[in-house]
C-alpha positions in Angstrom: 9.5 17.6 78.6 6.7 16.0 76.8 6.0 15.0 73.2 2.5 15.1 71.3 2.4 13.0 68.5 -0.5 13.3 65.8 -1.3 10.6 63.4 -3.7 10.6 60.6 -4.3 7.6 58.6 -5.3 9.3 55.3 -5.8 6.2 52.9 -4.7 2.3 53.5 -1.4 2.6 53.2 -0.1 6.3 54.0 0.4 7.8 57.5 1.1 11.5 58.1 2.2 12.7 61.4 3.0 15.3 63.7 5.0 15.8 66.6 5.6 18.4 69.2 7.4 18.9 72.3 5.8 20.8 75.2 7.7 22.1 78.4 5.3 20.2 81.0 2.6 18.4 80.8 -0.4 20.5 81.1 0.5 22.4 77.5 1.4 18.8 76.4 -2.3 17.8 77.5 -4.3 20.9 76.2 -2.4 20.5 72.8 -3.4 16.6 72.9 -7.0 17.4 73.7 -6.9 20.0 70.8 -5.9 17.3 68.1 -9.1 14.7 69.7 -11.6 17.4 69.7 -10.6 17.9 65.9 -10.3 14.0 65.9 -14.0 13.6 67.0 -15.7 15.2 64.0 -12.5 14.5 61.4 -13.5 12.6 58.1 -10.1 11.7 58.6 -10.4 7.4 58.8 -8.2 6.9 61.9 -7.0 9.4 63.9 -4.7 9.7 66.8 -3.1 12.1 69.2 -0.3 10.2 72.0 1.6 11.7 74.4 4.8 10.5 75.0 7.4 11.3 78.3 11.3 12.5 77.3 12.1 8.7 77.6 9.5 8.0 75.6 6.9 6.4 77.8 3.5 6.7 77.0 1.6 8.8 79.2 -2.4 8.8 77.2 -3.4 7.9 74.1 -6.5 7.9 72.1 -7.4 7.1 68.8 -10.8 8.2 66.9 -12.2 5.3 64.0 -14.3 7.1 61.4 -16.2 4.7 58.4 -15.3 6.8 55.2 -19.3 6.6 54.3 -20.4 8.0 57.6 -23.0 10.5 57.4 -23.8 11.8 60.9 
């Protein structure tokens, strides 16, 4: 079993996240690929997608940095 977590870093101090557990670890890496492609054009200032094992060792991660005045 794996676990996807999603964070998103809305404003300074307030995180939201999300977490998921997937049966092996190709649905656990299509679902984390899911939340970066989202992540890569987000307005969202920081955000993240991890995937963790059962005992909770990380397996990837990869976090997306977007300036709030970006315009591209």
């Amino acid at each position: 079993m794996f676990i996807v977590i999603e964070l998103q870093k809305i404003v300074d101090n307030e995180i939201s996240n999300i977490v998921t557990t997937h049966e092996n670890r190709r649905e656990a890496e299509s679902h984390y690929h899911s939340i970066l492609a989202a992540a890569a054009i987000s307005t969202i200032p920081v955000h993240t997608a991890i995937i963790l094992s059962e005992k909770g060792l990380p397996v990837m991660f990869q976090c997306y940095e977007h300036e709030t005045d970006e315009t591209d």
